[in-house]
DRENMIDO-346674 format. One record per residue (C-alpha): residue in one letter; x, z, y. Coordinates in nm, 3 decimals. Each point is the difference from the previous one (the first is absolute). Example, Ala and Ser with C-alpha at 12.3 -4.5 7.8 and 13.67 -1.06 7.14 Angstrom:
+------+---------+---------+---------+
! rest !       x !       z !       y !
+------+---------+---------+---------+
!    a !   1.230 !   0.780 !  -0.450 !
!    s !   0.137 !  -0.066 !   0.344 !
+------+---------+---------+---------+
This chain:
+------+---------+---------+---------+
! rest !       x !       z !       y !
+------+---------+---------+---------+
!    x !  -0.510 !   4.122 !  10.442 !
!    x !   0.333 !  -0.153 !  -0.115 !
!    x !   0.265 !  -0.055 !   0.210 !
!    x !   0.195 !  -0.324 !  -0.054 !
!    x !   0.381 !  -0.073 !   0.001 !
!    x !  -0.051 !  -0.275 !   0.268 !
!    x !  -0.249 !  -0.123 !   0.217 !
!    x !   0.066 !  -0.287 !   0.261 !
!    x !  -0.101 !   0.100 !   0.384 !
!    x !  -0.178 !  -0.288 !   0.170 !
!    x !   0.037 !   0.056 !   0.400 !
!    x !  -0.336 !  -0.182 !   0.078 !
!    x !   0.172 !  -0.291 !   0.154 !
!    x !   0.097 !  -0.228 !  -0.348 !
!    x !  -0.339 !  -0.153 !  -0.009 !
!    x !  -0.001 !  -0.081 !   0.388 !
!    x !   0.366 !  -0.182 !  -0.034 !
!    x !  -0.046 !  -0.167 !  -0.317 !
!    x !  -0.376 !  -0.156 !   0.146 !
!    x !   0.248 !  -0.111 !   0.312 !
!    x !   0.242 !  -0.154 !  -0.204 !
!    x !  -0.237 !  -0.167 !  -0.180 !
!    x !  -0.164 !  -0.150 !   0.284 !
!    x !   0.371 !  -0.119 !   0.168 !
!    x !  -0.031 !  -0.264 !  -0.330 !
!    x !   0.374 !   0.091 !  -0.118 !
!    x !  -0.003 !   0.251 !  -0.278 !
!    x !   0.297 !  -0.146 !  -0.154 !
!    x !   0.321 !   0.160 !   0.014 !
!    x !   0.192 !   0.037 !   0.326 !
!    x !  -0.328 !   0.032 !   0.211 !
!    x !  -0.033 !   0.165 !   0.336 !
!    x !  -0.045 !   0.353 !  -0.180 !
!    x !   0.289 !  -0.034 !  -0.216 !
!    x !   0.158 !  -0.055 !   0.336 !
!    x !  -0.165 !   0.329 !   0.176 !
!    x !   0.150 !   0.182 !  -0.336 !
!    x !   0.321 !  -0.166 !   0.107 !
!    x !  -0.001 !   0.113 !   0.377 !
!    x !  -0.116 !   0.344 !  -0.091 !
!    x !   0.260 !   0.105 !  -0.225 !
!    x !   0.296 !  -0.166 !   0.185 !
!    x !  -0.108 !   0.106 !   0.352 !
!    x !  -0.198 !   0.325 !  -0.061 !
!    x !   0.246 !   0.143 !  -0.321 !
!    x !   0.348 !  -0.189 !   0.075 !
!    x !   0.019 !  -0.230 !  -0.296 !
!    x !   0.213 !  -0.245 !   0.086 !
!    x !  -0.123 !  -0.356 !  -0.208 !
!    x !  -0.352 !   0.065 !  -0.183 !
!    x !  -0.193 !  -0.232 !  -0.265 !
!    x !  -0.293 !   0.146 !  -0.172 !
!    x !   0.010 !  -0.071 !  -0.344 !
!    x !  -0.296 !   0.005 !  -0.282 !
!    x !   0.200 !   0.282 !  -0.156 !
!    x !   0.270 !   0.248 !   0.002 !
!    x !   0.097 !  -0.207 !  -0.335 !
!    x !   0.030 !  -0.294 !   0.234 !
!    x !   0.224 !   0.115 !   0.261 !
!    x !   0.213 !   0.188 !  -0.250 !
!    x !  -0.002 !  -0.355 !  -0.177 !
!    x !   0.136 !  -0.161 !   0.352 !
!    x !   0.216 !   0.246 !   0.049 !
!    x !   0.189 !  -0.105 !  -0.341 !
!    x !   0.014 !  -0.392 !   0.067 !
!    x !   0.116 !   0.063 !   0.394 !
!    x !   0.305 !   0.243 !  -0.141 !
!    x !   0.132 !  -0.321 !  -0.226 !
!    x !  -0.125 !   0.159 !  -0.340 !
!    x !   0.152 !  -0.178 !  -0.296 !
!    x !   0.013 !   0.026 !  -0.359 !
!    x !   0.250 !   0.267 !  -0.083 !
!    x !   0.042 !   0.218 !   0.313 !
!    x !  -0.075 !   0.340 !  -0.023 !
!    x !  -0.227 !   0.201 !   0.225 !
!    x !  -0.054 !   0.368 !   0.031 !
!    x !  -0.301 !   0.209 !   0.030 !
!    x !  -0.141 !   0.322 !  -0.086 !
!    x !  -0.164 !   0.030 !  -0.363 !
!    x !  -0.312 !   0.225 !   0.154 !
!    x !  -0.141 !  -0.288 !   0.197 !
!    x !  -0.284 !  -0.286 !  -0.091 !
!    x !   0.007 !  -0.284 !  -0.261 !
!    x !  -0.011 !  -0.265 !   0.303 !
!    x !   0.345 !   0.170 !   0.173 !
!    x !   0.222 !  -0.104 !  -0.258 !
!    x !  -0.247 !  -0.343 !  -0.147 !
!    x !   0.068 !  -0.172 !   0.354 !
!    x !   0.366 !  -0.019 !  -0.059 !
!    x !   0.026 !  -0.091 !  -0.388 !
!    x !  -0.264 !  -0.277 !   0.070 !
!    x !   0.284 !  -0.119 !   0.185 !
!    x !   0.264 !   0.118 !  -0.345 !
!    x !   0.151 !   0.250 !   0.139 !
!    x !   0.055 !   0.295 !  -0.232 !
!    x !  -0.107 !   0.333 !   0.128 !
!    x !   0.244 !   0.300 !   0.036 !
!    x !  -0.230 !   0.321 !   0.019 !
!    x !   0.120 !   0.277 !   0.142 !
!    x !  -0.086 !   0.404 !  -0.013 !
!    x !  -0.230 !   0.195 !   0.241 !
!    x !   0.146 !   0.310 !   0.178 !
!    x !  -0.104 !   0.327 !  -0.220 !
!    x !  -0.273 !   0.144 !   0.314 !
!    x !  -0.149 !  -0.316 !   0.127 !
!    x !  -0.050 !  -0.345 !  -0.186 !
!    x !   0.205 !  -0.244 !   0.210 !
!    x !   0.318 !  -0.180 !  -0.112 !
!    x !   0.291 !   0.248 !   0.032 !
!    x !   0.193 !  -0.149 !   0.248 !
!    x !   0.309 !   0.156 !  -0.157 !
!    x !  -0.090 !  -0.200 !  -0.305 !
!    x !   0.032 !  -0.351 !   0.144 !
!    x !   0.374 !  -0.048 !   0.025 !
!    x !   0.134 !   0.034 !  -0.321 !
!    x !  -0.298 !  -0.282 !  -0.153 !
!    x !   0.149 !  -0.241 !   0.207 !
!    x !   0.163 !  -0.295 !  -0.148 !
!    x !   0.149 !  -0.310 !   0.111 !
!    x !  -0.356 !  -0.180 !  -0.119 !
!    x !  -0.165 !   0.217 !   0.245 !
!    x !  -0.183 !  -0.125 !   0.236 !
!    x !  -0.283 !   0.198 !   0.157 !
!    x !  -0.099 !   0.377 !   0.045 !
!    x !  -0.364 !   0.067 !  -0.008 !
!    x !  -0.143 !   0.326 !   0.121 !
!    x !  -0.336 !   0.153 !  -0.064 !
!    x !  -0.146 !   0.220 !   0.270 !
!    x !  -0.205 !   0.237 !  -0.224 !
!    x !  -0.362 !   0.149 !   0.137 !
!    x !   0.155 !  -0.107 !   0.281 !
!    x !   0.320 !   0.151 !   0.045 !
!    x !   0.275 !  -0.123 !   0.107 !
!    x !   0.327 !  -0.045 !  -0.215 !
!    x !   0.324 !   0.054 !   0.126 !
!    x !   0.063 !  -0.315 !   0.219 !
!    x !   0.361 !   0.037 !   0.109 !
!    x !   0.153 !   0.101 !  -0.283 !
!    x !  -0.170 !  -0.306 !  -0.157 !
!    x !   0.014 !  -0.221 !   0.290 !
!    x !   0.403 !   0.104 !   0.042 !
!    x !   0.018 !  -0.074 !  -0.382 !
!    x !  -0.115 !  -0.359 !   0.066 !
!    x !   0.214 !  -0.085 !   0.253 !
!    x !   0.318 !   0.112 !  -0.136 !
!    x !  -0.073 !  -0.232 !  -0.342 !
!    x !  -0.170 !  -0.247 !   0.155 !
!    x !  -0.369 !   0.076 !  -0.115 !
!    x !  -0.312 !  -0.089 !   0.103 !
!    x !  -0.259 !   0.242 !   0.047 !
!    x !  -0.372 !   0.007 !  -0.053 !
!    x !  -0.239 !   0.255 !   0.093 !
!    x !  -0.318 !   0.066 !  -0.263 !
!    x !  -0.196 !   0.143 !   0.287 !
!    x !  -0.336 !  -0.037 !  -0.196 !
!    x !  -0.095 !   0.335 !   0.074 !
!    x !   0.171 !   0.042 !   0.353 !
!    x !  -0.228 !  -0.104 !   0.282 !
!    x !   0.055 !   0.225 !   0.277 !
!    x !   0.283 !   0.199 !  -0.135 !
!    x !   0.375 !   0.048 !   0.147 !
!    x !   0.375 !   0.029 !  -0.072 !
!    x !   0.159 !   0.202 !   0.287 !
!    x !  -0.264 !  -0.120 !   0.221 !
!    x !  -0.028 !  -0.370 !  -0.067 !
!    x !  -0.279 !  -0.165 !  -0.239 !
!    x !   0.020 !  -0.053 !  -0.353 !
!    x !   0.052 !  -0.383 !  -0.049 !
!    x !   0.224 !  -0.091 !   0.315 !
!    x !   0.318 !   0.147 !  -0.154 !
!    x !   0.081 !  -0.227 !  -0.332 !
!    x !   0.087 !  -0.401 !  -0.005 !
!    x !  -0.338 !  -0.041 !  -0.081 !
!    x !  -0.365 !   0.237 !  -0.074 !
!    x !  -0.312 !  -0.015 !  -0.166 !
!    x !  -0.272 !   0.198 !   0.022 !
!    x !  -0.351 !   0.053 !  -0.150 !
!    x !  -0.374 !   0.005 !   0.105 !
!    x !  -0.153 !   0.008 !  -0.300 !
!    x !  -0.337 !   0.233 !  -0.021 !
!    x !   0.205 !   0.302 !  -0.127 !
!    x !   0.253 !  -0.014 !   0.338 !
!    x !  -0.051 !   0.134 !   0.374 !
!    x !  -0.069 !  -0.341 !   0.146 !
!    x !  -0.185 !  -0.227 !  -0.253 !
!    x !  -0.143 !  -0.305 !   0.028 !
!    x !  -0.103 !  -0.019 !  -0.429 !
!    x !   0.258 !  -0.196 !  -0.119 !
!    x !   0.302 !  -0.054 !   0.279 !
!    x !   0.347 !   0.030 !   0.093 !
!    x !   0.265 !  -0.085 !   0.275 !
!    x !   0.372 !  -0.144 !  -0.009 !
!    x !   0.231 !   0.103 !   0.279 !
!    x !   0.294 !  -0.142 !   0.094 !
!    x !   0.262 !   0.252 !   0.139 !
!    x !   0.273 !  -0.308 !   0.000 !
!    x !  -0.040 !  -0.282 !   0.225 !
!    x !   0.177 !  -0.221 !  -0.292 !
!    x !  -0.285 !  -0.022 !  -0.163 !
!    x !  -0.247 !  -0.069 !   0.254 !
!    x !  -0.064 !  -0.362 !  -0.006 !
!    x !   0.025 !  -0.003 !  -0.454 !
!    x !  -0.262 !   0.294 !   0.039 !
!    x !  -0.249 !  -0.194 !   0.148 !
!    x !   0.096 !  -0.299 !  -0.238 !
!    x !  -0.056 !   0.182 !  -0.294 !
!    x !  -0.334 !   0.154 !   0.130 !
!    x !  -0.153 !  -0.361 !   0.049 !
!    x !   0.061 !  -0.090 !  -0.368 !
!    x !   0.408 !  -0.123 !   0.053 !
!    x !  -0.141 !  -0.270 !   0.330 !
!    x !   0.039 !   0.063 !   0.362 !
!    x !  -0.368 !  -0.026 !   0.101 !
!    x !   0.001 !   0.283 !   0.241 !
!    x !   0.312 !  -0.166 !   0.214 !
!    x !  -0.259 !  -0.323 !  -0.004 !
!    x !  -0.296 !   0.211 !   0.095 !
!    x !   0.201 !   0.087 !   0.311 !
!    x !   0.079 !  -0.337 !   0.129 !
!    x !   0.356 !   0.071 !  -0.134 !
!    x !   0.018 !  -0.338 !  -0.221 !
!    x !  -0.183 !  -0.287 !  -0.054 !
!    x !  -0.134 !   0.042 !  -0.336 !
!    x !   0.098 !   0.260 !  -0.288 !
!    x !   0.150 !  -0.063 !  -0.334 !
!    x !   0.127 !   0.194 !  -0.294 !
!    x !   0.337 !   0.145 !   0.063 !
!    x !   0.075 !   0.309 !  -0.233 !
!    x !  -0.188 !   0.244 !  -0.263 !
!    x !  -0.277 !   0.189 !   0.084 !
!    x !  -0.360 !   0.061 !  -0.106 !
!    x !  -0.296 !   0.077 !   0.200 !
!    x !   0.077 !   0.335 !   0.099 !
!    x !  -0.216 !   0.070 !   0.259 !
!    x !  -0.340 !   0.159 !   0.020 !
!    x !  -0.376 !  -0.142 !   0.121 !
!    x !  -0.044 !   0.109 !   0.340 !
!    x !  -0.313 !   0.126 !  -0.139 !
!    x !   0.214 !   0.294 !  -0.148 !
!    x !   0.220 !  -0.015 !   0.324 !
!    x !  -0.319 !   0.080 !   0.154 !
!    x !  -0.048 !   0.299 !  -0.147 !
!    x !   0.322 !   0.137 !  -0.006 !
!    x !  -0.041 !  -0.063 !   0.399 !
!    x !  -0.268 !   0.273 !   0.006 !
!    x !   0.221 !   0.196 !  -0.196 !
!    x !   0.275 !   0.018 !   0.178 !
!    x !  -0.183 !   0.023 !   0.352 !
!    x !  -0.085 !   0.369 !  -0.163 !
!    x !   0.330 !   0.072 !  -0.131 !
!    x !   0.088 !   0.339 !   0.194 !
!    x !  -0.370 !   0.128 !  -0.076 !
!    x !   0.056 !  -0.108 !  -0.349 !
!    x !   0.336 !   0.153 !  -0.032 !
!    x !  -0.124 !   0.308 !   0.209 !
!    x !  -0.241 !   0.092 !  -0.265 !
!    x !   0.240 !  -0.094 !  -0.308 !
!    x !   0.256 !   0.212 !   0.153 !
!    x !  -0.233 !   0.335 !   0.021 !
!    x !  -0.136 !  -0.083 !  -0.354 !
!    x !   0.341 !  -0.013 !  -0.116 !
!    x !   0.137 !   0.353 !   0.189 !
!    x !  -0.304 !   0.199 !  -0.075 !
!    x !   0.128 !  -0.094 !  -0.387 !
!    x !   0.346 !   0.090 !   0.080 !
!    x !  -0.085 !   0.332 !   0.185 !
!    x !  -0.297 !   0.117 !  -0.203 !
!    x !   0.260 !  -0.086 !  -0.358 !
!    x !   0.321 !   0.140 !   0.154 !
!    x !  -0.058 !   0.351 !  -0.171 !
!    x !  -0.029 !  -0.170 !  -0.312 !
!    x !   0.345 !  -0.165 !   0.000 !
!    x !   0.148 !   0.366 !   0.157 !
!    x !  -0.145 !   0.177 !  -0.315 !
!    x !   0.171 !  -0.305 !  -0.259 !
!    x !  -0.297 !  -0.156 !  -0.099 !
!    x !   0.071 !  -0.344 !   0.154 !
!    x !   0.200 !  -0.157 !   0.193 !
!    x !  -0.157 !  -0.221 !   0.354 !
!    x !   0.123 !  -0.290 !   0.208 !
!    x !   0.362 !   0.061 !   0.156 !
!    x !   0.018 !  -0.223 !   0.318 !
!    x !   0.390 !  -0.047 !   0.082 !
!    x !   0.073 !   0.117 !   0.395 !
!    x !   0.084 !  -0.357 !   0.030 !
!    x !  -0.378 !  -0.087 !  -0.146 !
!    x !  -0.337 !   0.055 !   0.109 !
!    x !  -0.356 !   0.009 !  -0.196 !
!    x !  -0.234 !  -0.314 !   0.054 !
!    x !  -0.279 !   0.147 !  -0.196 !
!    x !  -0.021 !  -0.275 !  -0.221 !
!    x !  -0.025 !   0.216 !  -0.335 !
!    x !   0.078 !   0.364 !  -0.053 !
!    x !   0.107 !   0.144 !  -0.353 !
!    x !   0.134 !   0.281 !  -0.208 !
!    x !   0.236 !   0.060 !  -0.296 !
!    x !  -0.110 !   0.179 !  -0.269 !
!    x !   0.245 !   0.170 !  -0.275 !
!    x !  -0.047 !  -0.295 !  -0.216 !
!    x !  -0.207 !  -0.281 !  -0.168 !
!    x !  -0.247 !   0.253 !  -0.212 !
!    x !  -0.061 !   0.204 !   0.343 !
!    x !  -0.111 !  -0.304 !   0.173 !
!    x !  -0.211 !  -0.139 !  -0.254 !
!    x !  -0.161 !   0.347 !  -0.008 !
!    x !  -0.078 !   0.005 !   0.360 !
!    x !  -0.094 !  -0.366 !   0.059 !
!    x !  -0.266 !   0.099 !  -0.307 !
!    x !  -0.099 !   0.338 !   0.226 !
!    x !  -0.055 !  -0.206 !   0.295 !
!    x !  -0.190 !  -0.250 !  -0.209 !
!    x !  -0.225 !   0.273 !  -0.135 !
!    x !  -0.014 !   0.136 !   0.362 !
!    x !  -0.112 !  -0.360 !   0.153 !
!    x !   0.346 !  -0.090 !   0.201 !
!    x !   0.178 !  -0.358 !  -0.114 !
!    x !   0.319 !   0.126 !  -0.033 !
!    x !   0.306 !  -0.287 !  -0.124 !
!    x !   0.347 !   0.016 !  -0.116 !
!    x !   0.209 !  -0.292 !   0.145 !
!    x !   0.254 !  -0.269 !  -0.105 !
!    x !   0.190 !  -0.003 !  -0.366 !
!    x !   0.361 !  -0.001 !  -0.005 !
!    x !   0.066 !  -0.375 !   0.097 !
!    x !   0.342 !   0.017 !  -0.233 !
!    x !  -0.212 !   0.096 !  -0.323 !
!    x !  -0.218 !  -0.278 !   0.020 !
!    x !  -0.060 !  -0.207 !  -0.324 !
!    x !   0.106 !  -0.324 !   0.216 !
!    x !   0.299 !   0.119 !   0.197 !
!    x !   0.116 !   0.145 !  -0.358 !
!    x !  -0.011 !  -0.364 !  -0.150 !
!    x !   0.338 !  -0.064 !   0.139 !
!    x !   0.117 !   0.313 !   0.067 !
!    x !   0.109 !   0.357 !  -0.097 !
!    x !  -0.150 !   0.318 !   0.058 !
!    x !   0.180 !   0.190 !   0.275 !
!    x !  -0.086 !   0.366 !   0.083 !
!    x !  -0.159 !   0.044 !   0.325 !
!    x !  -0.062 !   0.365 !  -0.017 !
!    x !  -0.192 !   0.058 !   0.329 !
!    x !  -0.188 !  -0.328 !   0.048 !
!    x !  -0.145 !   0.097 !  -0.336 !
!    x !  -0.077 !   0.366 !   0.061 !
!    x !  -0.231 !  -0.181 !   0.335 !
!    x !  -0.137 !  -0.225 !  -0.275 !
!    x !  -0.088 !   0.280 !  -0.209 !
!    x !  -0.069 !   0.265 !   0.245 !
!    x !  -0.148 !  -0.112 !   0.352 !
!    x !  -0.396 !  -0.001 !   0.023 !
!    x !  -0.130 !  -0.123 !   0.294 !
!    x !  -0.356 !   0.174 !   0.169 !
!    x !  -0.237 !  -0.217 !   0.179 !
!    x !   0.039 !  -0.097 !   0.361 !
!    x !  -0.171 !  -0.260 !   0.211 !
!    x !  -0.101 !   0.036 !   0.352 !
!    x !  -0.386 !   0.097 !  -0.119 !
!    x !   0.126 !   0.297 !  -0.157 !
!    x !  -0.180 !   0.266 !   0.168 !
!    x !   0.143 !   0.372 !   0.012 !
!    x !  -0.228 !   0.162 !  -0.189 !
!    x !   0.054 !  -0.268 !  -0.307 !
!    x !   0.346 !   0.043 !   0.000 !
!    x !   0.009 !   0.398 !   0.052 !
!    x !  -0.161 !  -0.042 !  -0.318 !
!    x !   0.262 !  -0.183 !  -0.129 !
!    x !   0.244 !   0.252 !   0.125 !
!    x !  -0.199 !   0.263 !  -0.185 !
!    x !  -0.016 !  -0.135 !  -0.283 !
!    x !   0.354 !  -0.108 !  -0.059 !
!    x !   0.119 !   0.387 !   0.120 !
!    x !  -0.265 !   0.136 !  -0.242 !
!    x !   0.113 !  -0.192 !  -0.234 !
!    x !   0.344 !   0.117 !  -0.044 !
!    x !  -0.068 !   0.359 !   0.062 !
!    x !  -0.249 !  -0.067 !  -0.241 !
!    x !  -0.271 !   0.174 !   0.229 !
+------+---------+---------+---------+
């Protein structure tokens, strides 16, 4: 039997909510699930201003017209992150400033940041990688001395802390992901929050396609018009739905995740001791969400080697993201810079499969197989 990369945990509840929504006769955007999402993550997890989005895309697309994004400014993010972190912002024309990853884990090297800044600058973004947190305040302290707005690519960071508070409350703004490959999915999905009460009321503007519809859905005006830029940002509450079911699980979900994801770490720690790789480090600052759980190999041949083993062996195993500064489209207008480490992580880092269905046994297999593999057993 094969054992895929990814396969998306249904609680047993989706069906149930999404048949109720149905039946309420709104599954438009901004329904009374979208609303439970709401609630849940801003009373249960201390968000402070939530809007579901249909993407991660989306929010990180908000994120970029609430900061003031114009042709010209500059914004800086790490190269070892996805196509949509740095395409929100230069939809808007920015031009995109990538920066290095630390040399152990792939997150933007916080010591890295200050000397990219210009006087075009206008926004820090910050990828939390698998999960893990980067080094908020250094960055955050960065920021506010040059007058910087921060965002927080928290795609991957449901459930996961900086010095004990959640990923996604600590930027200007967040976004975060519930696509089928994340903790929390909903299929296609994502979430904006807003960290600064300046951009409350344009957040919900934006959201409702640039009108303030939601301040005339509560009785606040008489009638709504169009007042700014937006798009329609927000998701069916048929999707909300879902997610609702989801997230009513989330500490079973990330229960399981987080077992799946030490049992790797444990079970592969003599393999990093001995040289052969090198495993997740999680900062004292950080802590593990098992969202995704991965390995460095000596270099690009290695990993294509293994990933074929594991093929031959019936485990899914996947490299990750290219090197975001080598791209054919970001090299159209600009030079190549050398970004030693976020390439080594582009060249090097494998990722094993992990999904809350993952039984034991399938993954001790794993295990075996990737420790018999290089002691060529």
């Amino acid at each position: 039997m094969n054992i895929p990369f990814n396969k998306p945990y249904m609680t047993g509840d989706e069906l149930y909510y999404i048949k109720d929504a149905v039946a309420r006769g709104k599954i438009s955007g901004n329904g009374y699930y979208t609303q439970k999402c709401h609630d849940f993550f801003e009373n249960k997890m201390g968000y402070r201003n939530c809007l579901l989005t249909s993407s991660c895309t989306d929010a990180l697309e908000m994120a970029a017209i609430l900061v003031g994004i114009e042709p010209g400014d500059e914004v800086i993010m790490p190269s070892f992150t996805f196509v949509s972190t740095a395409n929100a912002f230069v939809l808007r024309g920015a031009k995109v400033v990538f920066a290095d990853s630390y040399e152990d884990n792939p997150n933007i090297d916080a010591s890295n940041i200050e000397s990219l800044i210009t006087s075009k600058t206008k926004v820090i973004v910050v990828v939390h990688y698998a999960g893990i947190s980067c080094d908020m305040d250094t960055i955050m302290d960065i920021a506010s001395r040059h007058g910087l707005f921060v965002v927080e690519d928290a795609a991957q960071a449901i459930d996961s802390y900086y010095n004990g508070k959640p990923l996604g409350t600590i930027g200007h703004l967040a976004a975060f992901s519930f696509h089928e490959t994340k903790n929390i999915i909903s299929g296609e999905g994502g979430m904006l929050v807003v960290n600064d009460e300046r951009f409350d009321k344009r957040a919900e503007i934006i959201w409702e396609k640039g009108t303030n519809r939601s301040a005339f859905f509560r009785g606040e005006i008489d009638k709504y018009s169009w007042v700014d830029v937006g798009s329609s940002f927000l998701p069916s509450d048929v999707t909300a739905a879902f997610l609702f079911a989801q997230l009513e699980n989330l500490q079973k979900i990330q229960s399981r995740r987080k077992k799946i994801w030490n049992n790797y770490f444990f079970k592969l720690k003599e393999l990093e001791e001995e040289g052969f790789v090198r495993l997740p480090v999680v900062p004292d600052f950080a802590t593990a969400n098992g969202h995704l759980f991965y390995l460095v190999c000596a270099n690009n041949n290695e990993r294509g080697e293994l990933i074929s083993f594991l093929k031959e062996n019936g485990v899914h195993a996947v490299f990750h993201y290219l090197s975001l500064h080598k791209s054919p489209f970001h090299l159209q207008n600009s030079i190549l810079n050398t970004l030693e480490h976020c390439d080594n992580f582009a060249d090097r880092l494998l990722r094993l499969p992990l999904y809350y269905e993952l039984d034991i046994e399938d993954q001790d297999k794993i295990i075996n197989l990737v420790i018999s593999f290089f002691r060529r057993i």
